[in-house]
FITI-331344 format. One record per atom (N, C-alpha, C): residue number from 1; atom name; y, z, x. Coordinates in Angstrom, 3 decimals, decimal comma. Layout:
BEGIN
[atom NUM; 'CA'; [Y; Z; X]]
...
This chain:
BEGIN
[atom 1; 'N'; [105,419; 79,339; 99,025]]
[atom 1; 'CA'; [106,733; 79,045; 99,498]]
[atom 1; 'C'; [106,727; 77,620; 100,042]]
[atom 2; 'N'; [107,634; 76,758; 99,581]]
[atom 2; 'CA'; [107,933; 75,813; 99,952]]
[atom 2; 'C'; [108,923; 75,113; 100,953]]
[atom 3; 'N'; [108,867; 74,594; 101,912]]
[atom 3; 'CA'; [110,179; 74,552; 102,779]]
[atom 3; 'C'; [111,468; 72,889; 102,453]]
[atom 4; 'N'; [112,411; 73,470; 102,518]]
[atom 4; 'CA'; [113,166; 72,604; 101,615]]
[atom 4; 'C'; [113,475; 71,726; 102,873]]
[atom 5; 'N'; [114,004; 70,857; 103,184]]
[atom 5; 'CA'; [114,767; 69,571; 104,602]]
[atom 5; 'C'; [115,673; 69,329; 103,802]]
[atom 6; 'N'; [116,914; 69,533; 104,069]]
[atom 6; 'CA'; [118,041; 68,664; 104,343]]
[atom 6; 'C'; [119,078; 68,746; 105,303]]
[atom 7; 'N'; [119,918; 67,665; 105,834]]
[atom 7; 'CA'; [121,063; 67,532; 106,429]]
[atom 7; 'C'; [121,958; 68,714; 106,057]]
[atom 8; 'N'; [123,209; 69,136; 107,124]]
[atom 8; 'CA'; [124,562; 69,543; 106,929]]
[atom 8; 'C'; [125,264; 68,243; 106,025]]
[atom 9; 'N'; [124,989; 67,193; 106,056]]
[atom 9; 'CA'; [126,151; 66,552; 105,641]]
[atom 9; 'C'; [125,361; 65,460; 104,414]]
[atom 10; 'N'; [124,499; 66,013; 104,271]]
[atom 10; 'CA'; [123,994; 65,920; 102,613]]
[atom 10; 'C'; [123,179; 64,167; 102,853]]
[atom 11; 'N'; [122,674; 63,721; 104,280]]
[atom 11; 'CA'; [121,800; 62,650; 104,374]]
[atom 11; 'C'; [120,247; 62,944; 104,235]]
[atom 12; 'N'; [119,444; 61,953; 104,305]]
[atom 12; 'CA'; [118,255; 62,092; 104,207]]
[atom 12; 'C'; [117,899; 62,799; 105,465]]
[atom 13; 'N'; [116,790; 63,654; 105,997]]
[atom 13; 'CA'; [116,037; 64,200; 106,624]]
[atom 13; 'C'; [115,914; 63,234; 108,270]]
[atom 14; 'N'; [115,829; 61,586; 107,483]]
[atom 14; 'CA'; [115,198; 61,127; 108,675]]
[atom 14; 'C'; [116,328; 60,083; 109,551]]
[atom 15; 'N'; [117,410; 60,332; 109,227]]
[atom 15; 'CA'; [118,920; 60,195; 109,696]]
[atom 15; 'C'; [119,030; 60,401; 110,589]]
[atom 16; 'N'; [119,382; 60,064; 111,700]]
[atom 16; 'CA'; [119,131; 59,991; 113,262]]
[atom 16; 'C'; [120,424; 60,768; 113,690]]
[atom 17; 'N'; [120,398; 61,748; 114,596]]
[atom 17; 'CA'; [121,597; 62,673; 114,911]]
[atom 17; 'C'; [122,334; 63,752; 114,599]]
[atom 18; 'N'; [121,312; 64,313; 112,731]]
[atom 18; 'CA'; [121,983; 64,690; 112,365]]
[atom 18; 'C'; [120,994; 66,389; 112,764]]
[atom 19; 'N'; [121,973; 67,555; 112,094]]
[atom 19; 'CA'; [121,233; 68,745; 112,731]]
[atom 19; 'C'; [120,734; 68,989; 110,806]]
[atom 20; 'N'; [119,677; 69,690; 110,539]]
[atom 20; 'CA'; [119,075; 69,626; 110,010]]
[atom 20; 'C'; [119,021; 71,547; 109,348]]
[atom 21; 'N'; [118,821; 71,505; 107,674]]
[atom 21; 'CA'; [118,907; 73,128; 107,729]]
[atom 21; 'C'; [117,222; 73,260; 106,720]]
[atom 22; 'N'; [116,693; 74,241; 106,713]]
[atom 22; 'CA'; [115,253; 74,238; 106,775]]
[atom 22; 'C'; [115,705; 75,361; 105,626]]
[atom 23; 'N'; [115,023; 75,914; 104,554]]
[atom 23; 'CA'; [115,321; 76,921; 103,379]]
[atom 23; 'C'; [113,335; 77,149; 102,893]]
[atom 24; 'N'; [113,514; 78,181; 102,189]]
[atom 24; 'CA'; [112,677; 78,384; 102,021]]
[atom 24; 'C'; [112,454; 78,465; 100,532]]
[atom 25; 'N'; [111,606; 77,785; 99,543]]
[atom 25; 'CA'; [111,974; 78,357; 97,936]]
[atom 25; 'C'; [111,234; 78,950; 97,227]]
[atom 26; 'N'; [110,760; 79,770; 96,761]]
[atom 26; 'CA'; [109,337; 80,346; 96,253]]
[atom 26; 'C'; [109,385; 79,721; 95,038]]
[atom 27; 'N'; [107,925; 78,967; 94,727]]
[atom 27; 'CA'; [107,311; 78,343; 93,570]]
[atom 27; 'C'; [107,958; 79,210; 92,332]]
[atom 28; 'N'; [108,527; 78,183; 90,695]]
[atom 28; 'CA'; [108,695; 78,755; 89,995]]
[atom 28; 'C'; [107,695; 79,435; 89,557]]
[atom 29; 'N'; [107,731; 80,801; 88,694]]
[atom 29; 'CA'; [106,545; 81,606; 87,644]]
[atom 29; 'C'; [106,914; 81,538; 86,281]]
[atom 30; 'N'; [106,426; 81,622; 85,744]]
[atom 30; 'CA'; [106,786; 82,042; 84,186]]
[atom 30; 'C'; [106,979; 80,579; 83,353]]
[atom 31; 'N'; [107,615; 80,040; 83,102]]
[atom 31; 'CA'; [107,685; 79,147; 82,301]]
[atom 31; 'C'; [108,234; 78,080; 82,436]]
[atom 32; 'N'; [108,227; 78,408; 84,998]]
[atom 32; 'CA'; [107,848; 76,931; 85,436]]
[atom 32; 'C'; [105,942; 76,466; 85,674]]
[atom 33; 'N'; [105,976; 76,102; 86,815]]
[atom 33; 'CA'; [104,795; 76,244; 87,411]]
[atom 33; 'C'; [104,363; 77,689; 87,930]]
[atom 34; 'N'; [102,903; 77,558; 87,270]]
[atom 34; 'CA'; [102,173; 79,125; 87,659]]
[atom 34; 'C'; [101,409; 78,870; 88,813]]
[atom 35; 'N'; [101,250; 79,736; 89,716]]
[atom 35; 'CA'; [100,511; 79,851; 90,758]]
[atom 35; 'C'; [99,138; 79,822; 90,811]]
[atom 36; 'N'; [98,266; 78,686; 91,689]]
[atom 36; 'CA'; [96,999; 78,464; 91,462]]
[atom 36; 'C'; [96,296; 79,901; 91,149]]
[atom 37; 'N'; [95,328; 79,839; 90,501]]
[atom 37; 'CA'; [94,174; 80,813; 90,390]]
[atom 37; 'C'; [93,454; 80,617; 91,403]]
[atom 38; 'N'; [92,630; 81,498; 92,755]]
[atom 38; 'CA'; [91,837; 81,429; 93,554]]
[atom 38; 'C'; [90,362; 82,061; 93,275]]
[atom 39; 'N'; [89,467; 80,982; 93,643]]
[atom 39; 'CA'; [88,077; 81,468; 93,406]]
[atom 39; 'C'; [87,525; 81,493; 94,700]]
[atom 40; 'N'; [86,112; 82,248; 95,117]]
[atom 40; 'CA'; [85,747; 82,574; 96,206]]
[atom 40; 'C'; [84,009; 81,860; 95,624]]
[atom 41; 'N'; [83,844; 80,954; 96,326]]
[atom 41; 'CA'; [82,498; 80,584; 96,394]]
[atom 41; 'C'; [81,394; 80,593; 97,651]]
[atom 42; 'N'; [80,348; 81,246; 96,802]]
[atom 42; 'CA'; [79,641; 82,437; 97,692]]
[atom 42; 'C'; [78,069; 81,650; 97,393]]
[atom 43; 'N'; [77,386; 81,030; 98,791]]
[atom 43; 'CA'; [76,551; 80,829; 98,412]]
[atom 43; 'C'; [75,759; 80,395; 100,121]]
[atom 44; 'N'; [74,682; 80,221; 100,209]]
[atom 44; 'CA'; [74,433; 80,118; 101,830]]
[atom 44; 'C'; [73,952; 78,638; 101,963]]
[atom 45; 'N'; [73,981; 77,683; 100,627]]
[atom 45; 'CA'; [74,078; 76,553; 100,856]]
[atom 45; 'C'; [75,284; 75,490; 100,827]]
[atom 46; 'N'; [75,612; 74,926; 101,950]]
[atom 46; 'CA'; [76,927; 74,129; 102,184]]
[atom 46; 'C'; [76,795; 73,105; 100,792]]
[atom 47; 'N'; [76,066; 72,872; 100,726]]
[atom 47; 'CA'; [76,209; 71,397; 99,511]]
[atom 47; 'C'; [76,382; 71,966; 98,094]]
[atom 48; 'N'; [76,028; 73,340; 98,011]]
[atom 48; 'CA'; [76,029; 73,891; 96,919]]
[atom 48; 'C'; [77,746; 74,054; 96,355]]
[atom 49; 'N'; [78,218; 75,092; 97,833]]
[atom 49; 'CA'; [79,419; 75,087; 98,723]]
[atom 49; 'C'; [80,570; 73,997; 98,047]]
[atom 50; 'N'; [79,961; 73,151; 98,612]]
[atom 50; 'CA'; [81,307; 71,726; 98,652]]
[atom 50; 'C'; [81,175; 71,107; 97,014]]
[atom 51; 'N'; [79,433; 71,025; 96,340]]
[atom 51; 'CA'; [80,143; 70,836; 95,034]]
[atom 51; 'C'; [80,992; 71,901; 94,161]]
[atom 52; 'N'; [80,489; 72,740; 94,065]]
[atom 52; 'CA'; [81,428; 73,835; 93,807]]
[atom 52; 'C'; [83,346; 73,240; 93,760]]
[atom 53; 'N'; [83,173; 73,358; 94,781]]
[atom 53; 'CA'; [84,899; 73,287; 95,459]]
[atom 53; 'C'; [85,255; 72,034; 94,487]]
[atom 54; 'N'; [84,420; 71,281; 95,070]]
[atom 54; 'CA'; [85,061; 70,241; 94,389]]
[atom 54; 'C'; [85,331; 70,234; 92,414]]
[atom 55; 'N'; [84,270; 70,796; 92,159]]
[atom 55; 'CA'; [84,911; 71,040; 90,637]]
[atom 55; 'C'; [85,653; 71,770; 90,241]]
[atom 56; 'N'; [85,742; 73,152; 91,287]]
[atom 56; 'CA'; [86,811; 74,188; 90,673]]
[atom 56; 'C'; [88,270; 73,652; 91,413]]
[atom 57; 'N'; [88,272; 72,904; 91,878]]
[atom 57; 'CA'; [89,557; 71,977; 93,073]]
[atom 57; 'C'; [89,613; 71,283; 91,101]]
[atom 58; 'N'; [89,324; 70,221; 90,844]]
[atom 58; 'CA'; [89,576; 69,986; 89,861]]
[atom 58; 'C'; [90,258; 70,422; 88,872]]
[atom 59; 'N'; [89,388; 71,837; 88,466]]
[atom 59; 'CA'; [90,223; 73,066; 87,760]]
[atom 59; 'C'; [90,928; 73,770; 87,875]]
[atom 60; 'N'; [92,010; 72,988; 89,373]]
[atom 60; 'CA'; [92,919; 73,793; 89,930]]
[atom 60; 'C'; [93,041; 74,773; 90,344]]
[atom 61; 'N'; [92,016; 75,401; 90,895]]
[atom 61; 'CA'; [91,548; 76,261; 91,728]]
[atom 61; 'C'; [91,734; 76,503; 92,889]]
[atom 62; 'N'; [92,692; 77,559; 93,472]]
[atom 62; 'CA'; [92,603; 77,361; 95,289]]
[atom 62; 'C'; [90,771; 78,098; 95,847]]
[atom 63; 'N'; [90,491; 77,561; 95,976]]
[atom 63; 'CA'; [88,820; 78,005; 96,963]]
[atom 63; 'C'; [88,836; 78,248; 98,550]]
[atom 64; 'N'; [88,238; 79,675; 98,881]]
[atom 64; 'CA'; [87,566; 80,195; 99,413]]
[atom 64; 'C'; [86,361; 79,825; 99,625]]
[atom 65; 'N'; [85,427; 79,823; 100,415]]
[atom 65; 'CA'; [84,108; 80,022; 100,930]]
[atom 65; 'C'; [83,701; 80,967; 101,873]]
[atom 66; 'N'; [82,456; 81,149; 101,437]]
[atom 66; 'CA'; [81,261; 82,192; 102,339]]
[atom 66; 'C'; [80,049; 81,896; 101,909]]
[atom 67; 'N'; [79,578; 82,156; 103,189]]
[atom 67; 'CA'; [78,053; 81,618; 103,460]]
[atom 67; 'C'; [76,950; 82,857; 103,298]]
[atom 68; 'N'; [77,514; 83,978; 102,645]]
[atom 68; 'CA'; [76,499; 85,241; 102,483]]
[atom 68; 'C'; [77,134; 86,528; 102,097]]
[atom 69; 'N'; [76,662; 87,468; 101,466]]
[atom 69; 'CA'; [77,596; 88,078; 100,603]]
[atom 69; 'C'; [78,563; 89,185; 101,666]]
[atom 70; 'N'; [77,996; 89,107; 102,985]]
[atom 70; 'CA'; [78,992; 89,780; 104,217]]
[atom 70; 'C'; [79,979; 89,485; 103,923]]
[atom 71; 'N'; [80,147; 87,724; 104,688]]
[atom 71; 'CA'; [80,722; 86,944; 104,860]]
[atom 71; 'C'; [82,169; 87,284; 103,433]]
[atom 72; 'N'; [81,356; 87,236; 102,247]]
[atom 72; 'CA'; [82,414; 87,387; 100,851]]
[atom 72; 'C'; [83,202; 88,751; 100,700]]
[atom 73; 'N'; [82,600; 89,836; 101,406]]
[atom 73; 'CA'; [83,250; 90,895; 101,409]]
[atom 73; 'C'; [84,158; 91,174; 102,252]]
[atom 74; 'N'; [84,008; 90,605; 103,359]]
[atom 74; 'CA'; [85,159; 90,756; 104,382]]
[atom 74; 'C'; [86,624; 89,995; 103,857]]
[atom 75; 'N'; [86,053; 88,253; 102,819]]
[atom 75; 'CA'; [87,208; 87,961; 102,598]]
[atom 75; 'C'; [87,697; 88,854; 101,685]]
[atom 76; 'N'; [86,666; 89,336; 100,648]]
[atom 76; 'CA'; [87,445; 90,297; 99,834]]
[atom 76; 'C'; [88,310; 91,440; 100,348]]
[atom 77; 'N'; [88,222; 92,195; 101,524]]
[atom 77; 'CA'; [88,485; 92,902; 101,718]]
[atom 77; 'C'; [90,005; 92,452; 102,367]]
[atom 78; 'N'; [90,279; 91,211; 102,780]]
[atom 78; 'CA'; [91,468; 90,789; 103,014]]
[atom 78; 'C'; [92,371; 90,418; 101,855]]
[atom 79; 'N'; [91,113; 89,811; 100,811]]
[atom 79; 'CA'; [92,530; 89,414; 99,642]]
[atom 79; 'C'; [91,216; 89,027; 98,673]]
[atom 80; 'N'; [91,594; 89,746; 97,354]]
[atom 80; 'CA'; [90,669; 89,366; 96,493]]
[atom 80; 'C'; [91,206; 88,551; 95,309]]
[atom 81; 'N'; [89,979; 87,453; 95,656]]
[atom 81; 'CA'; [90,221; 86,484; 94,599]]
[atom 81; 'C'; [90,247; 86,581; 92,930]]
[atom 82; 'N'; [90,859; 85,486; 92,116]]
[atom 82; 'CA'; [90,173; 86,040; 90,709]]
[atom 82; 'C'; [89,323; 85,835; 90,286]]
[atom 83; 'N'; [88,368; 84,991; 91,201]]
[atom 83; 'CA'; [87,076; 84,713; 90,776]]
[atom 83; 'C'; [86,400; 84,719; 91,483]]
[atom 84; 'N'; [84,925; 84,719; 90,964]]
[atom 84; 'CA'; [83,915; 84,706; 92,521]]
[atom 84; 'C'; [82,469; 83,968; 91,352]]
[atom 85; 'N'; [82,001; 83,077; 91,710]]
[atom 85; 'CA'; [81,177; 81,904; 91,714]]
[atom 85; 'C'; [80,022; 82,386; 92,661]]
[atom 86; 'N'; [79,212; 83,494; 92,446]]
[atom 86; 'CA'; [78,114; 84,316; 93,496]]
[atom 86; 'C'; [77,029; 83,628; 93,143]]
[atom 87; 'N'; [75,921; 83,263; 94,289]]
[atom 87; 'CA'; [74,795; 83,598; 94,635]]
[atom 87; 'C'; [73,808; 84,616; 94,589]]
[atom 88; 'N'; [72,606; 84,553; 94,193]]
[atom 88; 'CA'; [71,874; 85,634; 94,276]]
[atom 88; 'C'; [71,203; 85,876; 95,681]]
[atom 89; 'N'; [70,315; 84,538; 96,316]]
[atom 89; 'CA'; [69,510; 84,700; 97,183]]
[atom 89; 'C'; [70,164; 84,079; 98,692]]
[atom 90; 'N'; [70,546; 84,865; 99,535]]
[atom 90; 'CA'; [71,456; 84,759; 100,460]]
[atom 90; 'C'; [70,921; 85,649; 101,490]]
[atom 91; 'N'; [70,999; 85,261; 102,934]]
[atom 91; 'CA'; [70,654; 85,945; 103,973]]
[atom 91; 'C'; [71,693; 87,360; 104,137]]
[atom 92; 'N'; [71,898; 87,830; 104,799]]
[atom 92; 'CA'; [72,554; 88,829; 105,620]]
[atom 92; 'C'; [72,820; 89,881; 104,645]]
[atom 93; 'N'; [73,466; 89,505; 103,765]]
[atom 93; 'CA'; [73,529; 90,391; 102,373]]
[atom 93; 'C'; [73,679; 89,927; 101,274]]
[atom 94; 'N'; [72,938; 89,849; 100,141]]
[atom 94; 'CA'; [72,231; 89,101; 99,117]]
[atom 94; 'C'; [73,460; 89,132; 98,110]]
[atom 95; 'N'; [73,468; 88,483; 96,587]]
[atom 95; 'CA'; [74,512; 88,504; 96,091]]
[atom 95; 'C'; [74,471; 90,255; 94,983]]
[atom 96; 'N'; [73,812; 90,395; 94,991]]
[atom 96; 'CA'; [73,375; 91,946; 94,006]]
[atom 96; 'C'; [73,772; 92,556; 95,009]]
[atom 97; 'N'; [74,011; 92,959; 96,532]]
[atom 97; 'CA'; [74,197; 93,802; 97,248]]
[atom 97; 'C'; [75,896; 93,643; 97,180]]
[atom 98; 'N'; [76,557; 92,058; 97,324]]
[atom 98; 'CA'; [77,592; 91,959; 97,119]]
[atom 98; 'C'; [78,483; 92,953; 96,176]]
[atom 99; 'N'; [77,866; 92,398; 94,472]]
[atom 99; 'CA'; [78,560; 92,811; 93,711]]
[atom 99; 'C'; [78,897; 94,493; 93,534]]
[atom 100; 'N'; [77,482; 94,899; 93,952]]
[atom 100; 'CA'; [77,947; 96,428; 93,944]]
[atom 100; 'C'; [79,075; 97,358; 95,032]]
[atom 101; 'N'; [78,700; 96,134; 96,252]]
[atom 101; 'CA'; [80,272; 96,862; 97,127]]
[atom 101; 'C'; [81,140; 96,634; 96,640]]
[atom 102; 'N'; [81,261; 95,394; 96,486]]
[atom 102; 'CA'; [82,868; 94,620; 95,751]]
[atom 102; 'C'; [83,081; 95,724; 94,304]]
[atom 103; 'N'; [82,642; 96,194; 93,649]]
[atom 103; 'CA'; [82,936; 97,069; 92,124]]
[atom 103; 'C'; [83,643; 98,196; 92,963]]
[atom 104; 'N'; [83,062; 98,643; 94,162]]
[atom 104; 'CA'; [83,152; 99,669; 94,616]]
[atom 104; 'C'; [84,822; 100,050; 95,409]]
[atom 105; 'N'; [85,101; 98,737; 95,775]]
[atom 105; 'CA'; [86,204; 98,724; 96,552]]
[atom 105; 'C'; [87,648; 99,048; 95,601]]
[atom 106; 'N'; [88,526; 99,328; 96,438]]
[atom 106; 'CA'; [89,681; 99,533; 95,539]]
[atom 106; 'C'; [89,956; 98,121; 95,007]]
[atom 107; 'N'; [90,138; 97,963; 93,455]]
[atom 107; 'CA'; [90,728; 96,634; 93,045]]
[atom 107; 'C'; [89,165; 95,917; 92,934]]
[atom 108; 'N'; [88,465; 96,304; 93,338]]
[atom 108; 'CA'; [86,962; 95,347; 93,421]]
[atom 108; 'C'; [86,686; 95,333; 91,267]]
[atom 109; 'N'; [87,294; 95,952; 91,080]]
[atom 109; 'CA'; [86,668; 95,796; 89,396]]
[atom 109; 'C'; [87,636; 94,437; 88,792]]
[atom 110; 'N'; [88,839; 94,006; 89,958]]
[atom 110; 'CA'; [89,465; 92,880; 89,033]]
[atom 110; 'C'; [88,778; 91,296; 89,300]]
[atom 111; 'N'; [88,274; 91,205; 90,445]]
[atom 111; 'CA'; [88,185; 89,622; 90,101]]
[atom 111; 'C'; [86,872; 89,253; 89,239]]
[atom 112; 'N'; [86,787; 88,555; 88,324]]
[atom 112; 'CA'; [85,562; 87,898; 87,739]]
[atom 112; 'C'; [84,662; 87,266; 88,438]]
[atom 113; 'N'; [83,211; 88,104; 88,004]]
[atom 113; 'CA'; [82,205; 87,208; 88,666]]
[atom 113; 'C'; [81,397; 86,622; 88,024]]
[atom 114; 'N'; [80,707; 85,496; 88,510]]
[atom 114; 'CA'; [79,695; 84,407; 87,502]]
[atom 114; 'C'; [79,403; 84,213; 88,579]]
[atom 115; 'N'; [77,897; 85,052; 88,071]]
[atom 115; 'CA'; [76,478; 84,407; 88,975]]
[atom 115; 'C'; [76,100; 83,071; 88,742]]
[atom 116; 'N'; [75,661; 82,134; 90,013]]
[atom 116; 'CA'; [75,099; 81,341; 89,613]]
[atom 116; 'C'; [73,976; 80,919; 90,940]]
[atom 117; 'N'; [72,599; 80,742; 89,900]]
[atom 117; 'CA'; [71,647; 81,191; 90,641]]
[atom 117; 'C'; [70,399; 80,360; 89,678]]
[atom 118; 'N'; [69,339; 80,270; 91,196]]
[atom 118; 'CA'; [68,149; 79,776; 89,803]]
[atom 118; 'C'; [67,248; 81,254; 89,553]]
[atom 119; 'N'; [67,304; 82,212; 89,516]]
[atom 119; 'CA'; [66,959; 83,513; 89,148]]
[atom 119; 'C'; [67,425; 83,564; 87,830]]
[atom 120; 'N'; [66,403; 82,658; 86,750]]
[atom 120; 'CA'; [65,922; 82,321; 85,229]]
[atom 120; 'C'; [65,769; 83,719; 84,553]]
[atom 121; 'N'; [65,106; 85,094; 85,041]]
[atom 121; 'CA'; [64,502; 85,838; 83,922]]
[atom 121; 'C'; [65,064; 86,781; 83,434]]
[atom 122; 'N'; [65,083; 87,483; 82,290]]
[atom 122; 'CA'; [65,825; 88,274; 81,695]]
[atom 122; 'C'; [66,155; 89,945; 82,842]]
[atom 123; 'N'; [65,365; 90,128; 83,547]]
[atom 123; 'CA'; [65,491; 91,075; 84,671]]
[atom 123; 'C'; [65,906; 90,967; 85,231]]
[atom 124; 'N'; [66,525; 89,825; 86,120]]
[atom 124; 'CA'; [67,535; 88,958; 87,043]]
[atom 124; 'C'; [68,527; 89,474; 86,132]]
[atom 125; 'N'; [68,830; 88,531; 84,813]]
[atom 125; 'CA'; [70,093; 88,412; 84,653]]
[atom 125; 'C'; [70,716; 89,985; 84,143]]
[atom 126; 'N'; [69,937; 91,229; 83,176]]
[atom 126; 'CA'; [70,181; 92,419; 83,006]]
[atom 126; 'C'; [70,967; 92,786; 83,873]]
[atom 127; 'N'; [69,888; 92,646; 85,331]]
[atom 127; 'CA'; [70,918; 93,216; 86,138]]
[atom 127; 'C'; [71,794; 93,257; 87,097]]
[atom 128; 'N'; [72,231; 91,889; 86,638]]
[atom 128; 'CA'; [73,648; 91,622; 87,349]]
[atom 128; 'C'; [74,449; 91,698; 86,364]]
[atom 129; 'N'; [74,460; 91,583; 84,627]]
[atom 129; 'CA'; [75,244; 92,041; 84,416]]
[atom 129; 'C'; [75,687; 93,731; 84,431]]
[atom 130; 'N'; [75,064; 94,368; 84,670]]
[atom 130; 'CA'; [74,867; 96,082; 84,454]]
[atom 130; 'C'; [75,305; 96,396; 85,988]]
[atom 131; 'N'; [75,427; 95,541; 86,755]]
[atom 131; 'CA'; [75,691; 95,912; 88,261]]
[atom 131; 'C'; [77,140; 94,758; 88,133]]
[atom 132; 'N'; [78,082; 94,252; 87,073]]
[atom 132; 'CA'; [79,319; 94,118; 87,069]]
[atom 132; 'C'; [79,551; 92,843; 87,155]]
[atom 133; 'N'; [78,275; 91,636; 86,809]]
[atom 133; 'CA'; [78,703; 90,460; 87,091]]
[atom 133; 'C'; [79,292; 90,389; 85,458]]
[atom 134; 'N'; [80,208; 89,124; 85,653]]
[atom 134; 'CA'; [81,005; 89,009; 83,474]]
[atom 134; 'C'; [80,164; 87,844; 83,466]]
[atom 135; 'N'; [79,390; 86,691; 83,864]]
[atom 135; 'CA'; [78,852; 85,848; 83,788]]
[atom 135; 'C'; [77,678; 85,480; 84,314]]
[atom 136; 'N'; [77,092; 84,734; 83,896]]
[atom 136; 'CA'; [75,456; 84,237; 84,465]]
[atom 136; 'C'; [75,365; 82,316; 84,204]]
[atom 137; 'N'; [75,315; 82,175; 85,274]]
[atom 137; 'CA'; [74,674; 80,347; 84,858]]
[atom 137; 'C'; [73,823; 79,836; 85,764]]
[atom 138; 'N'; [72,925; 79,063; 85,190]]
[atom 138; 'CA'; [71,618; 78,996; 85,917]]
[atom 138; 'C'; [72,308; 77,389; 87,196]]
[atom 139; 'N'; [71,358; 76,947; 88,385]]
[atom 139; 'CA'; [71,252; 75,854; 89,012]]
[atom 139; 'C'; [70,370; 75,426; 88,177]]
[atom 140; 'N'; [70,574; 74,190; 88,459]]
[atom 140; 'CA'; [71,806; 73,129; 88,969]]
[atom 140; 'C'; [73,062; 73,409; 87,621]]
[atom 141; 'N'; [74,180; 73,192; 88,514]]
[atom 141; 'CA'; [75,301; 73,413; 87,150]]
[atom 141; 'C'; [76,028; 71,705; 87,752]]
[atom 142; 'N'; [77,028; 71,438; 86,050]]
[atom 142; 'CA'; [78,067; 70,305; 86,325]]
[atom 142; 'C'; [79,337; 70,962; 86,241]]
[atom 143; 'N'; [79,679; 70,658; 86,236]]
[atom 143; 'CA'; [81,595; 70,626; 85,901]]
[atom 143; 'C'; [81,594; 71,128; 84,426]]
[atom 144; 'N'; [80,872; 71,041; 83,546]]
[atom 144; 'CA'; [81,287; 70,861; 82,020]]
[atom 144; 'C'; [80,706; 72,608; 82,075]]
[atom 145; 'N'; [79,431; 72,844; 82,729]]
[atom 145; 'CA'; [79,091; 74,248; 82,683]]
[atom 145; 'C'; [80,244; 75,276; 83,586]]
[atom 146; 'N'; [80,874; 75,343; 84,662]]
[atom 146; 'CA'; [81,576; 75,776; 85,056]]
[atom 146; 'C'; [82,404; 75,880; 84,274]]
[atom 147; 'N'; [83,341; 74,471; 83,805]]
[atom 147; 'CA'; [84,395; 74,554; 82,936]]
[atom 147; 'C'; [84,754; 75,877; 81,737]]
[atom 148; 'N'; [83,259; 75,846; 80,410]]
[atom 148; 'CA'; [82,864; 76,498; 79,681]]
[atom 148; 'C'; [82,579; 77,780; 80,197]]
[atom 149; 'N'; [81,692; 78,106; 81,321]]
[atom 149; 'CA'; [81,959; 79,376; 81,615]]
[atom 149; 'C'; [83,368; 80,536; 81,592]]
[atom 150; 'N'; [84,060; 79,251; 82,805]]
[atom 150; 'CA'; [85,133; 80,210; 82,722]]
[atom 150; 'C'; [86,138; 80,091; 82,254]]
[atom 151; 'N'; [85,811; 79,171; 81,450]]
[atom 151; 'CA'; [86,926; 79,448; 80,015]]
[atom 151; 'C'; [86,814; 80,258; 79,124]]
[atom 152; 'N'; [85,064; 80,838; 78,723]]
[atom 152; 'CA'; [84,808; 81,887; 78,644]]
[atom 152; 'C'; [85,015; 83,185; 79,033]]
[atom 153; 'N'; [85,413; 82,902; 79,753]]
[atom 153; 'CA'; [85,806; 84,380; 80,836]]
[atom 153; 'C'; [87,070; 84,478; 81,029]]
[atom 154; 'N'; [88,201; 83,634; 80,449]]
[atom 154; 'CA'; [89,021; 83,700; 80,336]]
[atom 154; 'C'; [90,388; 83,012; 81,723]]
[atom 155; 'N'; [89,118; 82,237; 82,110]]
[atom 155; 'CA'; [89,785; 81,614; 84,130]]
[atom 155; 'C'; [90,727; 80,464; 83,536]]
[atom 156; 'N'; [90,342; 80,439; 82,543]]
[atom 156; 'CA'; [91,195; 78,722; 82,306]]
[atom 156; 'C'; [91,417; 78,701; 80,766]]
């Protein structure tokens, strides 16, 4: 929602004296502007964190953060994103512990997840996909691997 400014008497905003009426407009849908896609990036390193953001900010992404897969479930549990950009190796609760609450929750089967992790071996990756992750990409990632992922996955 956007808030509209104008005058009663149809001047600019910054018109000295005048009384002012405030509206509210909700963003077009459909075949104006669509509403950002939100991703939740989940990882217990800040730098990991902020590049992240910054490429899926690129990809027009509204972003979330959490610092451990607690931390990601609580936001989930307030509002779940359509994506989630997980971690494997994370303090408090790891990203494999994540994904299986999050499947579990009501609505937990809609947002897309893509692990990304340096956990290389075919046993890692089995089983995060079999425990509900739709993606796997190894560290260090760029922009061009994100991109391709989740265009793969259907984010973009």
């Amino acid at each position: 929602m956007y808030p509209i400014c104008s005058t009663s008497s149809g001047k600019r905003p910054h018109d000295a004296g005048r009384e002012y009426l405030v509206e509210t407009v909700e963003p077009k849908k459909g075949n104006g502007a669509t509403a950002m896609k939100s991703c939740l990036v989940v990882d217990d390193s800040k730098v990991v964190r902020m590049v992240a953001r910054r490429i899926l900010q690129g990809l027009e992404f509204e972003i979330e953060e959490a610092a451990d897969g607690q931390q990601a479930l609580d936001a989930c549990q307030k509002k779940l994103p359509d994506a989630i950009l997980l971690d494997w190796n994370m303090p408090v609760m790891n990203g494999i512990e994540f994904l299986r609450a999050l499947r579990k929750m009501p609505g937990g089967d809609a947002p897309i997840v893509v692990f990304c992790t340096t956990e290389n071996d075919l046993q890692h990756i089995q089983e995060a996909i079999t425990s509900g992750a739709n993606e796997y990409i190894m560290k260090p990632f760029d922009s061009d691997i994100i991109a391709t992922k989740f265009q793969q996955v259907g984010l973009i």
